[in-house]
C-alpha positions in Angstrom: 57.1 -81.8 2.4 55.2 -79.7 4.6 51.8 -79.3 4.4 51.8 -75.3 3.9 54.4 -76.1 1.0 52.0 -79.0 -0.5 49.1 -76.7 -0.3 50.8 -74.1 -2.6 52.2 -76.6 -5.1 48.1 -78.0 -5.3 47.0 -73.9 -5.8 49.3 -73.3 -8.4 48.9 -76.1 -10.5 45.3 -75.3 -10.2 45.2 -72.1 -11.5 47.8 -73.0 -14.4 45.2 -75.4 -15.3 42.3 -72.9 -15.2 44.2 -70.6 -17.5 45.1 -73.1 -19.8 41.6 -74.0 -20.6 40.3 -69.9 -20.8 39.6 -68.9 -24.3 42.1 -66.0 -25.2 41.1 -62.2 -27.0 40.7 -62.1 -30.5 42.8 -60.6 -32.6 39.4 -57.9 -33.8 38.7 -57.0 -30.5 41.7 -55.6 -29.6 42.8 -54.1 -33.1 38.7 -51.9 -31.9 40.3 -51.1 -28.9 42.9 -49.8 -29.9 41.6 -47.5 -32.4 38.7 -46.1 -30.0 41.6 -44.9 -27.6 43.1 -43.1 -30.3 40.1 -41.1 -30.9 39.1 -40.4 -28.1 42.8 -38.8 -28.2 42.1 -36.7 -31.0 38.8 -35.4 -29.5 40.3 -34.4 -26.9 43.3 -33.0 -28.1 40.9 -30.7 -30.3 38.9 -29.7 -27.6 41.7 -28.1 -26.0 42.7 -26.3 -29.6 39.3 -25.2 -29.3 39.5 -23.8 -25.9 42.6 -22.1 -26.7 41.3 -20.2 -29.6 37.9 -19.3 -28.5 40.3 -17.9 -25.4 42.8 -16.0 -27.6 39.8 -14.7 -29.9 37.7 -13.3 -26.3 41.4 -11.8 -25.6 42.2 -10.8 -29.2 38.3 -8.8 -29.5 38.3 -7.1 -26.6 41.5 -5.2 -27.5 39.7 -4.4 -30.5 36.7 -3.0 -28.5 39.4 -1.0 -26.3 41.6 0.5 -29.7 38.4 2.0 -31.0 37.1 3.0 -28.2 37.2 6.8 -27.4 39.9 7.9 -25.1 38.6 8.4 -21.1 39.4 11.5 -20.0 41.2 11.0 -16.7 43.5 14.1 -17.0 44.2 16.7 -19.3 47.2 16.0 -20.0 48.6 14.8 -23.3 51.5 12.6 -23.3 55.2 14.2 -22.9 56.0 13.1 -26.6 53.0 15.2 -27.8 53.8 17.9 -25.3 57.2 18.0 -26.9 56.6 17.6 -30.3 58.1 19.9 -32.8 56.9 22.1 -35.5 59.0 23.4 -38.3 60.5 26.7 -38.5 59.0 29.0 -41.0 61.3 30.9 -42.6 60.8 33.9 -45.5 62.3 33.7 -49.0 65.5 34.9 -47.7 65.7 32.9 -44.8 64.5 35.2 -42.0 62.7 33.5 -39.1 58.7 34.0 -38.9 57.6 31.1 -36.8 59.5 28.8 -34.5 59.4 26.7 -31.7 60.7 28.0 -27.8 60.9 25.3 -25.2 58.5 26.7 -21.9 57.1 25.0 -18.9 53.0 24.5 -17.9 51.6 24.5 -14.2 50.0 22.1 -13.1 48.4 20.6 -10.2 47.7 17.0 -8.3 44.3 17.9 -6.3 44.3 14.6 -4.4 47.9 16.0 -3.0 46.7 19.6 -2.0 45.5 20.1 1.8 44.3 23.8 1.4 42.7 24.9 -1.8 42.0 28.2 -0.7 46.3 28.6 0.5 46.9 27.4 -3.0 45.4 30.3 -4.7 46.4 32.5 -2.7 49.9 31.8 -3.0 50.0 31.5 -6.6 47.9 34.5 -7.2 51.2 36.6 -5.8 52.8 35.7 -9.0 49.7 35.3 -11.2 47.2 37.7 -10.4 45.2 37.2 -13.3 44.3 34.0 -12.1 40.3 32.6 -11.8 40.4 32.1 -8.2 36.7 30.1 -8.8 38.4 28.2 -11.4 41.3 27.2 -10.1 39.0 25.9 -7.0 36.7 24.2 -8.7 39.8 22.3 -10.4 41.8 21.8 -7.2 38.7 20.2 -5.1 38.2 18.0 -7.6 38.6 13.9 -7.4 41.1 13.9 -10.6 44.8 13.2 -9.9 45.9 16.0 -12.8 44.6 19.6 -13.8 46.2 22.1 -16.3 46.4 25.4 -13.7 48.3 27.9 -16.4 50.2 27.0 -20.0 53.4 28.2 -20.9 55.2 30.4 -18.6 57.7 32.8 -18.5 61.1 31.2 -16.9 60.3 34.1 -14.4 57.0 32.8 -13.2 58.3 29.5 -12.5 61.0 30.6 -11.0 58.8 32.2 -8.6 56.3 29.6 -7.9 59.2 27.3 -7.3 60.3 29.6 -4.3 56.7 29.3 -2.6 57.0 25.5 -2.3 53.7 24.6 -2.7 52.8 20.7 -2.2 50.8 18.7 -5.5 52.1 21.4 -7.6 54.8 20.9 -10.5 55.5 21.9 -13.9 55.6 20.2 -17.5 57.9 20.8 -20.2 56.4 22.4 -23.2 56.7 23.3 -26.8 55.6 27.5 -27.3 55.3 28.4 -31.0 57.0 32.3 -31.3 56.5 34.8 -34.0 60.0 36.9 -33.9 58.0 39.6 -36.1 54.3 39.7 -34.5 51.9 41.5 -36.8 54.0 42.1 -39.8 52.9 38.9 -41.8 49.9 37.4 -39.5 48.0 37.2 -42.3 50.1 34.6 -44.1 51.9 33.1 -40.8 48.6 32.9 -38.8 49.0 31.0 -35.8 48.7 28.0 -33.5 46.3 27.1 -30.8 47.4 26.6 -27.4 48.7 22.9 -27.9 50.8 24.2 -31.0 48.2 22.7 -33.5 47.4 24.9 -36.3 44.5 27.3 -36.3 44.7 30.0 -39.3 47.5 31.0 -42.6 50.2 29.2 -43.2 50.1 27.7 -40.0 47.5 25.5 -40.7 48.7 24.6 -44.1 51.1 22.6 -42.4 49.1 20.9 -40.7 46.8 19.5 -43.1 49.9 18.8 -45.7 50.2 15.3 -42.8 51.2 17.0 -39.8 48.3 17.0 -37.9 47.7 13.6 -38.8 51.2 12.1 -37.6 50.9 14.1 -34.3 47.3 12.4 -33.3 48.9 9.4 -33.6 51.4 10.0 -32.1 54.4 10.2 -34.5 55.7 13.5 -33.7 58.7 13.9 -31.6 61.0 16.7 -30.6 63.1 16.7 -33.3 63.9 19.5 -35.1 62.1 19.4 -38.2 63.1 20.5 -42.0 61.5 24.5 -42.2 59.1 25.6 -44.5 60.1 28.4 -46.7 57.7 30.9 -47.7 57.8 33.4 -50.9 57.7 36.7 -49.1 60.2 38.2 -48.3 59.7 39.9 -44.9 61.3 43.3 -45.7 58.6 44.1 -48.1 56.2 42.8 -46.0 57.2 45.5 -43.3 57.0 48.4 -45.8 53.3 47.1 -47.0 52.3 46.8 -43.5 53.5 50.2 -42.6 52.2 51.5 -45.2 48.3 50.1 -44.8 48.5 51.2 -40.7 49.5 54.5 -41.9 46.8 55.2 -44.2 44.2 53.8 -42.3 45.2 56.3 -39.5 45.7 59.2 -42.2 42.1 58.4 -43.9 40.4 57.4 -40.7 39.3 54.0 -42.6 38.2 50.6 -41.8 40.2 48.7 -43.3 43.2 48.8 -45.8 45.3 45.9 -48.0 47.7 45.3 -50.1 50.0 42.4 -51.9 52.9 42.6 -53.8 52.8 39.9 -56.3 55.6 38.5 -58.9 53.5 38.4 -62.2 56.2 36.3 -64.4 56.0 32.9 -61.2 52.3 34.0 -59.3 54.9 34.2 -55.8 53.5 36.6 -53.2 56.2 39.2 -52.2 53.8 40.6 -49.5 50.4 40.2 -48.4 49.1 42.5 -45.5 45.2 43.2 -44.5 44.5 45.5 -41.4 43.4 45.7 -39.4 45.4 43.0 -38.5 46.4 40.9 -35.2 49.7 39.6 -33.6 49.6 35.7 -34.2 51.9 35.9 -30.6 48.5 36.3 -28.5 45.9 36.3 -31.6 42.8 37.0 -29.1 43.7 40.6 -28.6 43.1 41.2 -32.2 40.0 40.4 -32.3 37.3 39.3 -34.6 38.4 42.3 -37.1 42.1 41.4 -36.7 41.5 38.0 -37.9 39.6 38.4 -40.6 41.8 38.2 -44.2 40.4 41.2 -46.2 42.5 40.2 -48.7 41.7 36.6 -49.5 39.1 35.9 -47.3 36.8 39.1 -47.9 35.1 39.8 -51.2 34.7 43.7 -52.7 33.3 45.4 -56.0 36.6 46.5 -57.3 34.9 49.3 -59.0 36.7 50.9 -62.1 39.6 48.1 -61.6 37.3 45.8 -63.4 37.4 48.5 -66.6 40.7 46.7 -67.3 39.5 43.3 -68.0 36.4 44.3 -70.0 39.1 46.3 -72.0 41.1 43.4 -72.6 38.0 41.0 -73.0 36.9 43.6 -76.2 40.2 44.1 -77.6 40.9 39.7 -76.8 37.5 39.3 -78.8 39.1 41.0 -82.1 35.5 43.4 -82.0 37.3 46.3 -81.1 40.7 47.4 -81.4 43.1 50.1 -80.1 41.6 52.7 -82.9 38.3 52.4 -82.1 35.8 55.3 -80.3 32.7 55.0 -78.4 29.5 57.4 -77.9 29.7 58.5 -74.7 27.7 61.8 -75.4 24.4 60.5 -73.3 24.1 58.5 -70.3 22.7 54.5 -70.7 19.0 54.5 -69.2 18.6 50.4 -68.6 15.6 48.7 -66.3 15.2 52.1 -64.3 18.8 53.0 -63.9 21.0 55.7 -65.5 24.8 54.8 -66.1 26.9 58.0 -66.5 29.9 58.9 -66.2 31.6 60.6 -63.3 33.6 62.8 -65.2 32.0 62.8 -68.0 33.6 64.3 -71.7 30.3 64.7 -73.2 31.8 63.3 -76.9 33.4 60.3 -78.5 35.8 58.6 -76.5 38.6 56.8 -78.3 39.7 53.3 -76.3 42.8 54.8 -74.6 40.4 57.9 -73.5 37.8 55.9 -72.2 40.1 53.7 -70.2 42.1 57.3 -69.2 38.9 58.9 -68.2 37.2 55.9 -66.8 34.6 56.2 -68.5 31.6 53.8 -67.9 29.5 54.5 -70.6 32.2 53.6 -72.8 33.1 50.6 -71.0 29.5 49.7 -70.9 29.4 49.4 -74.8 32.5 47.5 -75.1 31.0 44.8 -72.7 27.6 45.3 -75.0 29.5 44.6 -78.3 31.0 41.3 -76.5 28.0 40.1 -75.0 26.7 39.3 -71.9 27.8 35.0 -72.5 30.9 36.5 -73.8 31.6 38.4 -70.6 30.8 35.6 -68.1 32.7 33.3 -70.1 35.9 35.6 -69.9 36.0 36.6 -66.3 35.8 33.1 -65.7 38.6 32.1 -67.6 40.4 35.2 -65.4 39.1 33.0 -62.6 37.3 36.4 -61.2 33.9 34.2 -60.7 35.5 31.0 -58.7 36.9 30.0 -55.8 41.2 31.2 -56.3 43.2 27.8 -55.8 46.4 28.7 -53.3 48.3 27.3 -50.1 46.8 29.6 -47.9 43.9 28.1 -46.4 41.0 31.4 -45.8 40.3 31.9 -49.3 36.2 33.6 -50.0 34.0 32.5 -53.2 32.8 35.5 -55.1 29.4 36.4 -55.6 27.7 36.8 -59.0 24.2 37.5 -60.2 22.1 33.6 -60.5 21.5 35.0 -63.6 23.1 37.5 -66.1 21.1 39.9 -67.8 21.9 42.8 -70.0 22.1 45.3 -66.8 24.0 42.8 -64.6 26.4 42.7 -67.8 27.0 46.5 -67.8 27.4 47.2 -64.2 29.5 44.4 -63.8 32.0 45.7 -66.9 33.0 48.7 -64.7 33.1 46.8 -61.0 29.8 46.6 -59.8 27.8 43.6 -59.4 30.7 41.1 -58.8 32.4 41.1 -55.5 35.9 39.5 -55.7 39.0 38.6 -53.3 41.8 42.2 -54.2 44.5 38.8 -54.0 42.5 37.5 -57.2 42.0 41.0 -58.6 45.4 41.3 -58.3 46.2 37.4 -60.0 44.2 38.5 -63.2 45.4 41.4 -63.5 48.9 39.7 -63.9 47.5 38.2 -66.5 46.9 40.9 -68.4 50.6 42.3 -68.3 52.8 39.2 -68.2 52.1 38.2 -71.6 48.3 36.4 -70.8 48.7 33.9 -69.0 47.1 33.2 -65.5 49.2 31.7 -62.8 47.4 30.5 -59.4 49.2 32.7 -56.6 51.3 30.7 -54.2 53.0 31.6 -50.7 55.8 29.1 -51.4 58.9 29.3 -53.6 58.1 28.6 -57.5 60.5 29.0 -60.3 60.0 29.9 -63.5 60.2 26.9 -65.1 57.4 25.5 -62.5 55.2 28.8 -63.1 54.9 27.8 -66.6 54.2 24.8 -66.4 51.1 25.8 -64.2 50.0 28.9 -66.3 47.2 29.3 -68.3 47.0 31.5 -71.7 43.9 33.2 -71.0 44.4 36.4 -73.5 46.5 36.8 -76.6 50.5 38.3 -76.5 49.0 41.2 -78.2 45.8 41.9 -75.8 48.4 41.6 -73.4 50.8 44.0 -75.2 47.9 47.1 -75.4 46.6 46.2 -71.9 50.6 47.6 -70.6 50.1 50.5 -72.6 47.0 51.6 -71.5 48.4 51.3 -67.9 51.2 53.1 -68.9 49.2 56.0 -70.3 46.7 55.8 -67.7 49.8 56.0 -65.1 50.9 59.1 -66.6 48.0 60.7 -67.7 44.9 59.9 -66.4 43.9 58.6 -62.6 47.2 56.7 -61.5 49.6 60.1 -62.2 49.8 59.9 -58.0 51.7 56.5 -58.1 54.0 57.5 -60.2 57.8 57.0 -59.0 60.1 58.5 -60.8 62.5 55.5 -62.7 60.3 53.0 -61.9 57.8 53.4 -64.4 54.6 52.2 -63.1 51.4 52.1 -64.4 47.8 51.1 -63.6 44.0 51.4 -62.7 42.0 53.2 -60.2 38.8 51.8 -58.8 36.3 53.7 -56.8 33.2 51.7 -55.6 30.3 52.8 -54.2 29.6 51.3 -51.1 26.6 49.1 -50.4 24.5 51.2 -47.3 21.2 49.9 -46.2 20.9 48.0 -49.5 21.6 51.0 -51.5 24.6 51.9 -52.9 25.8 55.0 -51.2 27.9 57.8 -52.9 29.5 59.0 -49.7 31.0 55.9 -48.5 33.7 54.0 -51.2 35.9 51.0 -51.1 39.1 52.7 -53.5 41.6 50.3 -54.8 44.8 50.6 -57.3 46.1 48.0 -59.5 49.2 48.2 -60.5 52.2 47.3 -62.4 56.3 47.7 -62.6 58.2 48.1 -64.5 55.7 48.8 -67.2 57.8 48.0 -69.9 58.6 44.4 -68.8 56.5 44.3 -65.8 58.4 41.8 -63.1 55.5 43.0 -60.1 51.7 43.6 -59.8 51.0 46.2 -56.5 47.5 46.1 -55.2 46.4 48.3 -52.7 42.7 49.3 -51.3 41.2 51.3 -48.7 38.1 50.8 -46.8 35.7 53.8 -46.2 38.3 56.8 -46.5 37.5 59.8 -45.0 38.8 63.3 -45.6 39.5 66.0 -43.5 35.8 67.8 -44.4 35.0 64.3 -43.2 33.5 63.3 -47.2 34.4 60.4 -49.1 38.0 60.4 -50.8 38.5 58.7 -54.2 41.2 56.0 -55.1 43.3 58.7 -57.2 44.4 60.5 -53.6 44.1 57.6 -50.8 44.8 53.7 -52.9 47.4 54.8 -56.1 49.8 57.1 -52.8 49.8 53.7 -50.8 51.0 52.4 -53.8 53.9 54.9 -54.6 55.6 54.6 -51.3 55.1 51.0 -51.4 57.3 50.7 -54.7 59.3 53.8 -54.4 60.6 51.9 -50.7 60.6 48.3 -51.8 62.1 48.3 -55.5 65.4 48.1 -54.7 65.0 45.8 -51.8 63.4 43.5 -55.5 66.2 43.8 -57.4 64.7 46.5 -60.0 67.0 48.8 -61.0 65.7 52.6 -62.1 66.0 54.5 -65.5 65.9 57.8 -66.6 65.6 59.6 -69.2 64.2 58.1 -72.5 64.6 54.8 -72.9 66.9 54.5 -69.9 69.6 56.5 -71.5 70.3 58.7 -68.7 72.1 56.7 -65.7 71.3 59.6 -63.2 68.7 62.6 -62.4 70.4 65.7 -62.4 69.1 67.9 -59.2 
């Protein structure tokens, strides 16, 4: 054998030898090993959970930070979705458009793409030279990417700014909200500000019924939506209008209104106050324009608040229909002397005092209820409290902190109290329809629905005397100028002394007329008033010639448009007038 050969042979056996003799591992130490690999797995398998959530939750909380954080302004611009989104039609009772939404175009500009400011302007001030040339500068020369130059233009004006192919300038789609009849129901309509969000009336209703809140988040599309369908019904609504414009012209006053109400359901027919605005560019109206005379402005009714403390003594069982009154001598109270404007000088039966408006008379009644008595009932009449209805500018009246025996006879013949005419109007419905009190609503409500809202705030038969002592007041006493012939109407003049310099001023009055129709089975309440009428000797003008007129051409133009049919003769027995 070689000796390379023999030398391996020799190592080999050597080292077989060696490893025979070497004690081998236990069976313990390795069963250790074993399970100090395994967790030192498991530690680090859960380090790396734990690195992966504590990554997630750094991810997961600043999203958080970002969702409540307030939006950066870096445009003006709302998304197109918002820009787009739809409001729904408003329609009258009879289905006639009053609001509704026109697709228009916005200008707008990209600074960072315009070279010349100064060209800009001058260009687009060819088609729109009402523009802020300093304004538009300031906004052009700025570092922003977007600015707003002009909303909503006429197809016109952007066809014409299209022609002068001006660089970093372009247009957005838009939603316009458009009011087919301007002024004639602005009141109740009212309008939207210039990113179609409700500002006033009906308007803003919508909005806060969940509108508002699904378009700030973003849930609004432009899809058309259901419309909204008011109670008025918009030819009535002309008439009242016209009516109010023209006697505010005729009297020279500051301000006139009126309602037409349904007294069996509390629906509003019509609803005017004026001056008034159109809800199409509401800023030319101005602060007097806006302003809701009447639901958001409170009066002393004067003498119209003789018809409630009638019904409150003759509700109260103190005083009934055959009862008189000593109105020989005027009431001396805490300095002051009530009398009567037109005073008798003798006993006054019920119907007479109410007939002659006499406050003296009236003054007793309220002194035979008492002065817990009184506040207790034109509460219940909901005279004293904020009236509950859709439309959203509705006033609180004022009262005295505390009642007191004078408060308590100036306030049974209208002074004292200032009141809404919509909730003057609302108790007196109550008073005719049987005595119950229905909250006044701008949306459709049928019978069945109005009584199951009413209120019995007087008995059937307070309610029964109250219609005829309007009737007999309607055709003999004050209201004899609203009379239309077949329509039987009757009702209450109020003349009010106007509050000048703190002191109640003889030459200056706030008239008003409440009124009813057909008296018989009344089916309307008509309240109209008149702000500071003048004549043409340039002295004051009372209810009897400027409110109860308004009120005849507002019935004698508008009953057949309601469905009330005439009669004539007695009892209705005669189908025509012979002339």
């Amino acid at each position: 054998m070689a000796f390379l050969s023999r030398v391996m042979v020799l190592k080999s056996r050597a080292h077989f030898s060696a490893g025979s003799k070497r004690p081998g591992p236990s069976s313990g130490t390795f069963e250790g090993s074993r399970k100090r690999k395994a967790s030192q797995a498991r530690n680090r398998v859960a380090i790396i959970i734990a690195c992966f959530i504590g990554f997630y939750c750094v991810i997961g909380g600043r999203l958080v930070v970002y969702a409540m954080r307030e939006p950066e302004a870096t445009s003006s611009i709302m998304p197109a979705d918002r820009l787009l989104a739809s409001r729904p039609d408003i329609l009258d009772r009879n289905g006639e458009v009053l609001a509704t939404d026109i697709r228009t175009v916005s200008l707008f500009a990209e600074p960072h793409k315009i070279v010349d400011a100064d060209e800009v302007i001058e260009k687009l001030r060819t088609v729109l030279p009402d523009l802020d040339a300093k304004q538009i500068y300031h906004k052009l020369s700025s570092n922003s990417r977007f600015q707003w130059l002009r909303r909503q233009l006429t197809p016109k004006q952007q066809s014409e700014i299209l022609a002068l192919g001006i660089p970093g300038i372009g247009f957005r789609p838009e939603k316009r909200r458009f009011y087919p009849g301007g002024a004639t129901a602005a009141h109740i309509v009212g309008y939207v500000n210039i990113d179609n969000r409700g500002v006033a009336g009906m308007e803003r209703y919508i909005d806060s019924q969940g509108l508002a809140d699904l378009a700030a988040v973003g849930m609004t599309s432009d899809q058309p939506l259901e419309p909204v369908r008011l109670s008025i019904d918009v030819r009535v609504q002309a008439i009242l209008r016209e009516v109010l414009m023209s006697a505010i012209q005729k009297f020279r006053a500051k301000g006139a209104g009126g309602v037409v109400l349904d007294a069996n359901t509390g629906e509003v027919l019509a609803m005017a106050s004026a001056p008034d605005f159109d809800p199409n560019d509401p800023a030319a109206g101005g602060e007097e324009g806006w302003l809701n005379r009447m639901s958001n402005g409170t009066f002393e009714m004067g003498s119209t608040f003789k018809s409630f403390t009638l019904a409150m003594a003759l509700d109260s069982g103190k005083v009934n229909m055959n009862d008189s009154f000593d109105a020989r001598y005027p009431i001396r109270i805490g300095g002051f002397t009530i009398k009567d404007f037109h005073g008798k000088g003798r006993f006054l039966t019920v119907p007479e005092v109410f007939q002659y408006s006499s406050n003296i008379g009236t003054a007793k009644m309220a002194d035979v209820v008492g002065i817990d008595g009184h506040k207790e009932f034109l509460t219940k009449l909901g005279l004293l409290s904020r009236m509950k209805t859709e439309l959203p500018e509705v006033a609180t009246p004022s009262q005295p902190r505390t009642w007191k025996k004078i408060n308590s006879i100036t306030i049974s013949f209208g002074h004292g109290v200032s009141t809404t005419p919509l909730q003057t109007a609302v108790a007196g419905a109550a008073l005719v329809n049987g005595g119950r009190l229905i909250e006044p609503t701008f949306l459709p409500r049928s019978q069945v629905d109005a009584e199951a809202v009413s209120t019995p705030v007087i008995k059937k038969t307070t309610s029964d005397n109250m219609r005829w002592l309007f009737e007999w007041n309607g055709t003999q006493g004050s209201g004899k100028s609203a009379l239309v012939e077949g329509f039987d109407v009757g009702g209450k003049t109020g003349t009010a002394d106007k509050v000048i310099n703190g002191r109640y001023n003889h030459d200056h009055n706030f008239n008003a007329f409440l009124a009813a129709f057909p008296i018989y089975k009344p089916k309307y309440v008509v309240l109209t008033f008149i702000d500071d009428p003048r004549s043409e000797t340039d002295r004051a003008v009372l209810a009897g010639n400027s409110a109860a007129p308004m009120v005849k051409e507002i019935i004698s133009r508008s009953a057949a448009i309601l469905g009330v049919k005439p009669r004539f003769g007695e009892n209705g027995s005669a189908m025509l007038v012979s002339y």
